[in-house]
ZASELO-868810 format. One record per residue (C-alpha): residue number from 1; residue in three letters; chain; x, y, z. Coordinates in steps of 0.02 Angstrom, whole numbers. Example, Ala and Ser with C-alpha at 12.3 -4.5 7.8 and 13.67 -1.06 7.14 Angstrom:
2
@nr 1 rest ALA kette A x 615 y -225 z 390 $
@nr 2 rest SER kette A x 684 y -53 z 357 $
END
This chain:
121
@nr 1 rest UNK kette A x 0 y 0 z 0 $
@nr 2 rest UNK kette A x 132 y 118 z 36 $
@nr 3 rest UNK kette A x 191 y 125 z -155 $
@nr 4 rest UNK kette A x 16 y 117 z -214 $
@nr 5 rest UNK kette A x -56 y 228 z -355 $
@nr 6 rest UNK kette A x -202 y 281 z -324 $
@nr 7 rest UNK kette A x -332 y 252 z -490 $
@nr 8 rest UNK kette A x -347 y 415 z -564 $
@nr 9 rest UNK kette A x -532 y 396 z -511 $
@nr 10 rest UNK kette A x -501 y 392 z -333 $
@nr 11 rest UNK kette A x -358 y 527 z -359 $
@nr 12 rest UNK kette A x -495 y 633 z -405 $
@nr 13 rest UNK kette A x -581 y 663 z -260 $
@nr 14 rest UNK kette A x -460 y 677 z -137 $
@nr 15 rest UNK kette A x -400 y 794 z -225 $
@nr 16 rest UNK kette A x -560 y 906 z -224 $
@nr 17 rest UNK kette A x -583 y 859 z -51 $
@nr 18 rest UNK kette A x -430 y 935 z 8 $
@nr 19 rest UNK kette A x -462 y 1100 z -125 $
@nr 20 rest UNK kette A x -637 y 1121 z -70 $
@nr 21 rest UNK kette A x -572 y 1146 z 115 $
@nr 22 rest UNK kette A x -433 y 1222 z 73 $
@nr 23 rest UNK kette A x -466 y 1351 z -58 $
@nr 24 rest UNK kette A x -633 y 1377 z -71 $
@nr 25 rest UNK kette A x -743 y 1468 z 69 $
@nr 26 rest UNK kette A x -781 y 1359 z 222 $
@nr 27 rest UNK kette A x -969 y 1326 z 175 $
@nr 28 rest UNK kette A x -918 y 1248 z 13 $
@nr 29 rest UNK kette A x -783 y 1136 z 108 $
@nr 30 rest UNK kette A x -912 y 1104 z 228 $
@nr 31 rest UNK kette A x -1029 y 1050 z 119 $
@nr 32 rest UNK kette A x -916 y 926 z -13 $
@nr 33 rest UNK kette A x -847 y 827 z 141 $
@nr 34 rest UNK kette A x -1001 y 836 z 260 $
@nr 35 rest UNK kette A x -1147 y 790 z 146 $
@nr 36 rest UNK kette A x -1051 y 679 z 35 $
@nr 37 rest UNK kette A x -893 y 606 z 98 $
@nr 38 rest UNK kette A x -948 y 593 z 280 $
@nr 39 rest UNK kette A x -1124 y 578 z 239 $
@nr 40 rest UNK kette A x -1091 y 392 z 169 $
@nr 41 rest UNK kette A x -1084 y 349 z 320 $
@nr 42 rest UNK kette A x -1275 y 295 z 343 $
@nr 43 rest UNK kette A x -1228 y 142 z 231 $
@nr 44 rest UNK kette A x -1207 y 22 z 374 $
@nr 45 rest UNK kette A x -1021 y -38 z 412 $
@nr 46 rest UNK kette A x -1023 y -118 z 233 $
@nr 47 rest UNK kette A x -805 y -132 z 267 $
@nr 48 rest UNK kette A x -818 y -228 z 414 $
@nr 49 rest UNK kette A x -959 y -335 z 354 $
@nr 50 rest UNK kette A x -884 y -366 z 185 $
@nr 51 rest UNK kette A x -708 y -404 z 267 $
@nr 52 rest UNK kette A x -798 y -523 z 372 $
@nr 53 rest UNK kette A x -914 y -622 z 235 $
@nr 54 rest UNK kette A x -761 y -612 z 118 $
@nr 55 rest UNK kette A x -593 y -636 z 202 $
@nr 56 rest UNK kette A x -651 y -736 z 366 $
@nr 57 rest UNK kette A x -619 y -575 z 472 $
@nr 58 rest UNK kette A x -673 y -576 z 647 $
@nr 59 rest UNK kette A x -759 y -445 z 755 $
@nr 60 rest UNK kette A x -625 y -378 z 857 $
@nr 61 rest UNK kette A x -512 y -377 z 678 $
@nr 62 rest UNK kette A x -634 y -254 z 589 $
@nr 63 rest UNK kette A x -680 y -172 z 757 $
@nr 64 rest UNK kette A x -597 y -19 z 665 $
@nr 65 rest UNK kette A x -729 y 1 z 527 $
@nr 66 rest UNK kette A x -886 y -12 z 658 $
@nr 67 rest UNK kette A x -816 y 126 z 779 $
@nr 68 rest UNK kette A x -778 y 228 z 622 $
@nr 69 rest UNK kette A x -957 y 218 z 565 $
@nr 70 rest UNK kette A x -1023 y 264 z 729 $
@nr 71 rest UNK kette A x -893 y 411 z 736 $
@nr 72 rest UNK kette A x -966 y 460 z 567 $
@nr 73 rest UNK kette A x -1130 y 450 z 592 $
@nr 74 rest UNK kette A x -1123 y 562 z 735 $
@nr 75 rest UNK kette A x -996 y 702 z 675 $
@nr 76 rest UNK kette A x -1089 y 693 z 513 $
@nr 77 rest UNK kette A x -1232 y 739 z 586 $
@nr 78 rest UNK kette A x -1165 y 909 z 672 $
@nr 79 rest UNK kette A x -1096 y 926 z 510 $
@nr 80 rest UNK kette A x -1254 y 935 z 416 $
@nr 81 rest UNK kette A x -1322 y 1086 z 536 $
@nr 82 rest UNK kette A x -1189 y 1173 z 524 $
@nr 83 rest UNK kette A x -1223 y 1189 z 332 $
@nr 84 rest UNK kette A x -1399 y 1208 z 359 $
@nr 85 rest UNK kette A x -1363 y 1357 z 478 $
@nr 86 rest UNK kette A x -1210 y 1450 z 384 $
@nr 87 rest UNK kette A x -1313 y 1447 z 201 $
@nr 88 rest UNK kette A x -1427 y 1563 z 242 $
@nr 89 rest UNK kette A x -1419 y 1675 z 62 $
@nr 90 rest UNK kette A x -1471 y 1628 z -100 $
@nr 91 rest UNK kette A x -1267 y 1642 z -169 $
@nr 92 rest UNK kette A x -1209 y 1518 z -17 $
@nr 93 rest UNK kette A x -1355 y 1393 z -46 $
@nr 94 rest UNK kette A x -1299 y 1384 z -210 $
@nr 95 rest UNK kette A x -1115 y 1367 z -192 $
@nr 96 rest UNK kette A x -1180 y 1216 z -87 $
@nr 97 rest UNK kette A x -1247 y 1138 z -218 $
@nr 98 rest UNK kette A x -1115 y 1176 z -334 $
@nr 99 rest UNK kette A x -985 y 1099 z -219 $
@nr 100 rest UNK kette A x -1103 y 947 z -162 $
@nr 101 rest UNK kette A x -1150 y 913 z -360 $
@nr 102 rest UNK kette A x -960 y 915 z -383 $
@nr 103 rest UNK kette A x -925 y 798 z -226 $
@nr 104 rest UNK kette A x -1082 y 668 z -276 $
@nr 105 rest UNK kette A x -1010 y 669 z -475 $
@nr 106 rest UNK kette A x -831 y 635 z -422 $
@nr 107 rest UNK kette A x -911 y 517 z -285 $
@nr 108 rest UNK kette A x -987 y 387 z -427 $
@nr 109 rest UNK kette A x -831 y 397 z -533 $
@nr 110 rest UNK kette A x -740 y 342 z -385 $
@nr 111 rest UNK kette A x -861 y 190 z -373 $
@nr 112 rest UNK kette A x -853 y 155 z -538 $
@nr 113 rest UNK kette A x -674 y 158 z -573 $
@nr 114 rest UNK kette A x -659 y 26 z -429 $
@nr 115 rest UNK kette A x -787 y -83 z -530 $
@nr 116 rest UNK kette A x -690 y -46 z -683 $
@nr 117 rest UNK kette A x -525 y -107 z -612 $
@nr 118 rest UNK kette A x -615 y -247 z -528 $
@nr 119 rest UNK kette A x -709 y -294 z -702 $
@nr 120 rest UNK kette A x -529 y -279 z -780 $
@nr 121 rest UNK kette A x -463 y -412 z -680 $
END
């Protein structure tokens, strides 16, 4: 792992990820990590699950993944109101949309560049 490559797909959006909280205005940062990145969370510790069905994992192996998910789900939560509560104009509710459009696009790529590899072999 350490002299991985990431896929060009999954390059992608970290790379917005780390713009969109670092150059662009808090809300918009706010918004592509909070309602997309973190907001995946709700999809119910599908790594520890899958590492368990799949590679014979055990509980207290993949006992990373569930606290993660509950870690999530909780600061993803404050993270949601605090977008709710700083896009109070027209201009920032759209730059929220902008930059979660941007986040959900790069999002499926990502997804879909892993299937790609996978289909490749």
């Amino acid at each position: 792992m350490m002299r991985g490559v990431p896929l060009p797909t999954t390059a992608a959006p970290i790379d917005w990820f780390e713009q969109s909280t670092r150059k662009h205005p808090f809300i918009e940062g706010a918004a592509a990590t909070n309602l997309v990145a973190e907001g995946r969370c709700r999809v119910r510790s599908v790594p520890s699950r899958a590492l368990e069905q799949h590679y014979g994992s055990t509980r207290v192996q993949v006992a990373f993944w569930d606290v993660h998910e509950q870690a999530d789900r909780e600061h993803s939560v404050i993270g949601d109101h605090i977008v709710v509560r700083l896009a109070t104009t027209p201009q920032l509710q759209a730059d929220v949309r902008r930059a979660v459009a941007r986040s959900l696009k790069l999002r499926w790529r990502f997804l879909d560049g892993i299937a790609a590899a996978i289909d490749a072999g």
